[in-house]
N, C-alpha and C positions, 0 to 999 in steps of 0.2 A: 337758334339765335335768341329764341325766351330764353331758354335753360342758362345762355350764356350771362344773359342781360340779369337777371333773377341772380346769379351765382353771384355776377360783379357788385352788385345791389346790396347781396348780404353780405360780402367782404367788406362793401365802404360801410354801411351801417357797425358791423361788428367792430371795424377799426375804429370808427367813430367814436362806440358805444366805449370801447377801452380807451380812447385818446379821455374821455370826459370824466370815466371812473379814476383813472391816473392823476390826471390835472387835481379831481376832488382828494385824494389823497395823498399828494405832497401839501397843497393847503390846508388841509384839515390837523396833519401833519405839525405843520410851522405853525398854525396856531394852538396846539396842545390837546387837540381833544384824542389823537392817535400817537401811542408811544410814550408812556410813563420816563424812559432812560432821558429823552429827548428835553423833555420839561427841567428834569431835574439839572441834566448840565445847565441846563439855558441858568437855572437860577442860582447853581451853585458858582457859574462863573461870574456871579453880580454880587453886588453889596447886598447884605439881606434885607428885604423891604421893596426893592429895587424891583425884582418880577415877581409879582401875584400868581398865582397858579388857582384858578376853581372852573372845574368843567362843566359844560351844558349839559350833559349828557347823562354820562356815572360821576355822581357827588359822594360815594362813596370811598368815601380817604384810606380804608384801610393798607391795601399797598403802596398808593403812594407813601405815606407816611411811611410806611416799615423799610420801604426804600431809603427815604432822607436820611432814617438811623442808619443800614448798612453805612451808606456813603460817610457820613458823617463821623461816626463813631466818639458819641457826644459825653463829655465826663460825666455829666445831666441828663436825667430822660425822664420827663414826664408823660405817665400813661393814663389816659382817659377818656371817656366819650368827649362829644363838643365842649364841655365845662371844662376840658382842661386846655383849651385853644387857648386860652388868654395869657396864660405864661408866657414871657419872651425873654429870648436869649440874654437882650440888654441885661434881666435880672441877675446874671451871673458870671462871675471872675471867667469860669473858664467857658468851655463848646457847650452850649443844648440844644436838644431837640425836643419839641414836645410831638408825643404820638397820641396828644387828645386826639378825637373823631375817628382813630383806629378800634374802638371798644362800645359796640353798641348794645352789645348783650353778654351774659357771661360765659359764652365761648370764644368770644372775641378775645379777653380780655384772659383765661386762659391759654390762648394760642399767643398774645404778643407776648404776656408773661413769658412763653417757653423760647420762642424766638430773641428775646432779649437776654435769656439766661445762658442760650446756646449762641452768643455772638463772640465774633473773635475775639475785640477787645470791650470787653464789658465793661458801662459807665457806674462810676466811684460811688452816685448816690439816685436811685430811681423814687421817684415819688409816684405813688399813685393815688389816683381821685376816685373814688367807691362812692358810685350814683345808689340812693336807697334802693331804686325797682331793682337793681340787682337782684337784693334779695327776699321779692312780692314776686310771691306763684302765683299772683294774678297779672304779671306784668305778659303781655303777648306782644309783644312788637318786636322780638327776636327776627333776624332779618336771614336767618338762614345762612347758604354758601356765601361765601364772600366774592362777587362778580370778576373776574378776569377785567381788566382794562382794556379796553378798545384795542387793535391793531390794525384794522382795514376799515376804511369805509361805511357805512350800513343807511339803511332806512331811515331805523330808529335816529340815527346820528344827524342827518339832515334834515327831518322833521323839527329834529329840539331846536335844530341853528336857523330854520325858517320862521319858527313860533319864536325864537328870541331880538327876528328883525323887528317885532311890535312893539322892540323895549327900548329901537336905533338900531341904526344902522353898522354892526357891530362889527361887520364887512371890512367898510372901509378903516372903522377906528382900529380894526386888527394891524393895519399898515403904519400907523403913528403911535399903538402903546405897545408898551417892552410887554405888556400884560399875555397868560398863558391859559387856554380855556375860554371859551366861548362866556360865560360867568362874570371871569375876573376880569376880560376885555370890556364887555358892555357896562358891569357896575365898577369897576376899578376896587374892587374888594374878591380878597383871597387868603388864601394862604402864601408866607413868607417863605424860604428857607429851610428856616428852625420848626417850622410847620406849626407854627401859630397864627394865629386866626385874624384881618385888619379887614374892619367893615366901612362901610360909606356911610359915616353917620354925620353929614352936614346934611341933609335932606330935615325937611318937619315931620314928614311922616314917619311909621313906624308900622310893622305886621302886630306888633303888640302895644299898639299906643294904650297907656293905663292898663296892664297886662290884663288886658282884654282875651286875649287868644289862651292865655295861661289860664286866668281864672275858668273859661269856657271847657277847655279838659279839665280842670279839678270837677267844675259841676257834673260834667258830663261823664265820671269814673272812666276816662280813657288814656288810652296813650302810655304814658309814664305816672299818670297819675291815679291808679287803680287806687281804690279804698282797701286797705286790709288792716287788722289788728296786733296779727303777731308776723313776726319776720319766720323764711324757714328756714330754720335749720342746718337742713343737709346746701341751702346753696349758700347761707353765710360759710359753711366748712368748704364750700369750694372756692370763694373768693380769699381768704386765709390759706389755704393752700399754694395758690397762684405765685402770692404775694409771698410766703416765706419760699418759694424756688427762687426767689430772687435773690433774697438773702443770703440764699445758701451757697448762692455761686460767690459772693465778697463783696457784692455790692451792700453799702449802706439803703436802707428803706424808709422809705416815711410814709404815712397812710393818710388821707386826707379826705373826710366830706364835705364835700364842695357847695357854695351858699347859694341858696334862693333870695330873691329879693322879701324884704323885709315885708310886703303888705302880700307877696306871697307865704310866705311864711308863716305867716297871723292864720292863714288859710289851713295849714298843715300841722298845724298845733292845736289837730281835734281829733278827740277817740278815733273816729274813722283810720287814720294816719297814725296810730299808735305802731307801727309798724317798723316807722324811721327810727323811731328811736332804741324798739326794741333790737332791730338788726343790727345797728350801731353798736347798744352795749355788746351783743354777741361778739362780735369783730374785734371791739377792743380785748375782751376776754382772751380768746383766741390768738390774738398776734401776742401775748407776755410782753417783753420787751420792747417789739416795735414801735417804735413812736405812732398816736394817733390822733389828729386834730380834727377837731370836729367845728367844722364853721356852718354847717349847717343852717343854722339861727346865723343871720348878719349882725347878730349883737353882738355877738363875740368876735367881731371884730373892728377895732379903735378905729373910730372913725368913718366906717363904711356909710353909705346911702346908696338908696333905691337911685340917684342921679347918675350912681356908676355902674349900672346895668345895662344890659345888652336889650333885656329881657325879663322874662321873672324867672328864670331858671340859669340865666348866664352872669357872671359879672366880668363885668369888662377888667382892662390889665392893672389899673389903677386899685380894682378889688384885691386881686389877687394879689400884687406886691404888698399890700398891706398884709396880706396872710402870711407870706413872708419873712417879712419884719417878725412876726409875732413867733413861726416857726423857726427861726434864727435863734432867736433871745431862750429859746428852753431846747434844740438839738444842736449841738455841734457840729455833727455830721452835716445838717442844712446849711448851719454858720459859717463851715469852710466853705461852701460853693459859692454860695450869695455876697452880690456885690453888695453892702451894706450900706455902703454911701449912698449907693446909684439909685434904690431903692428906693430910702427916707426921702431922699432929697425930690425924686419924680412923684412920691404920693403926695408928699403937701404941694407939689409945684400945680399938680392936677386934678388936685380935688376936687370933688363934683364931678368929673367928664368919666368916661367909657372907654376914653381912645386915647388915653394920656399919647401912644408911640406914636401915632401920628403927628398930633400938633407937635411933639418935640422935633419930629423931622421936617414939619413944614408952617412955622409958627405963623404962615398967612390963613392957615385953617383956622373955620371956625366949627364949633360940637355944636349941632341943632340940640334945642329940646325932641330930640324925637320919641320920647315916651309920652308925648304931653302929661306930664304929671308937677309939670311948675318948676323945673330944672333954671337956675343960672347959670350958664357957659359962660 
């Protein structure tokens, strides 16, 4: 009678224990944190903007992104770490995608080069963002294998989603926003679609108010911002490499150093950092022909301010279309893609803000100063 009572016990318990694991796994499910295919119909069946995608868990975009392109098969592809999130579709006549935040080190950035080379139909003009550390052999923040995306359940998965009830209750807002990811439900910022980047920036605050956090790595020679003097060599010849498999397959290329904010920048335009510029010249060397624009320095480009930053390392989309503009006006190849109108006419409408895509989609929005650095919205 124990034995049988004991058996029945661990039956219901074990049925239990699976009724509870089940249940967490079609929810965890429907709200994006399990199932890369699942996220992307949801988004690809919406207007883009329409569902955010960014997960609690793995923030590592690299397949998601590389997915969006299969799906997509975009005449545009920009590829780059987070600095190239800011590009968006809007900017172009025909399909994009950007596969910024697929590229965090330079085998990343080798391996989507290869996967983009080897795709069925290969897009008309690929741009890519060349971050300096690339090529600083003191750079260590290579992230290694690229993580598999969730498929079941786990520990780790329901830890992240209980430490992110302290930010709200993101539970129940899972039931009322179209949003995907524990992330982009609780802050309403994600990736789009086109897999560019829309942040919540009516809040005052900031993780880098007065690129506080930026300057704090430069002093502290970390992160992305190692001190070195000469660039090397053998990894400028691997990022020149990458880049001409691209080429080589028909697609047009354009190479691009992506800009710091201007009072970061003042910061990196000292011997320590002679680095950026040497690797740069290399690169340009190296590509011949390729077109190579170097925005590095926010001077060089019309119009820019530190108000249209994310960050001191990011510029928001309002930056970027003005790079644009400037890379239209000297490649054709750019010039055919890029909507030209849509462009000029959203940088001056947005000048000064970070988030020009948002308020043009919901003109009740308003852009905090969140850098406190004196911004007028």
């Amino acid at each position: 009678m124990i034995e049988r009572r004991f058996f029945l016990g661990f039956v219901t318990a074990l049925i239990t224990l699976g009724l509870v694991v089940g249940a967490l796994q079609l929810f965890l499910t429907r709200v994006g944190e399990i199932g890369l295919a699942h996220v992307v119909d949801r988004q690809l069946a919406a207007p883009n903007g329409d569902v955010l995608f960014l997960s609690g868990v793995n923030q590592n975009s690299h397949r998601y992104k590389l997915m969006l392109f299969d799906r997509q098969q975009p005449t545009t592809v920009a590829i780059g770490s987070s600095r190239a999130m800011e590009v968006r579709a809007e900017f172009f006549a025909g399909s994009f995608v950007t596969l910024g935040g697929a590229v965090n080190n330079l085998g990343n950035l080798e391996s989507v080069a290869d996967h983009v080379a080897k795709a069925a139909k290969r897009p008309e003009l690929a741009i890519v963002y060349v971050d300096p550390w690339l090529f600083n052999a003191r750079y260590t923040d290579n992230q290694g294998p690229v993580p598999a995306y969730p498929r079941y359940v786990s520990a780790d998965m329901l830890w992240a989603g209980a430490k992110a009830l302290r930010g709200g209750n993101w539970i129940a807002e899972s039931f009322r926003s179209p949003n995907l990811g524990i992330h982009a439900i609780a802050r309403n910022e994600g990736f789009a679609k086109d897999g560019s980047q829309y942040y919540n920036l009516t809040g005052a605050g900031s993780y880098d108010e007065k690129f506080a956090l930026t300057f704090a790595r430069i002093d502290g020679d970390k992160q992305n911002f190692q001190r070195n003097t000469r660039a090397d060599p053998r990894l400028v010849g691997r990022i020149c490499v990458a880049v001409k498999k691209l080429r080589a397959t028909g697609s047009a290329v354009a190479v691009v150093a992506p800009p710091f904010a201007e009072q970061v920048w003042q910061r990196l335009s000292q011997p320590d950092y002679a680095y950026i510029a040497d690797g740069y010249g290399q690169l340009q060397a190296c590509l011949g022909d390729i077109p190579f624009f170097d925005f590095a320095d926010p001077a060089k480009i019309a119009g820019s301010t530190d108000c249209e930053f994310i960050d001191g390392l990011h510029g928001g989309d309002v930056t970027y279309a003005r790079t644009l503009i400037q890379m239209a006006a000297t490649d054709p190849a750019v010039r055919g893609q890029v909507d030209a109108r849509y462009v000029a006419d959203f940088a001056a409408k947005y000048r000064g803000h970070a988030g020009g895509t948002v308020l043009a989609r919901d003109p009740a929005v308003r852009e905090a100063d969140f850098l406190k650095i004196g911004c007028t919205k």
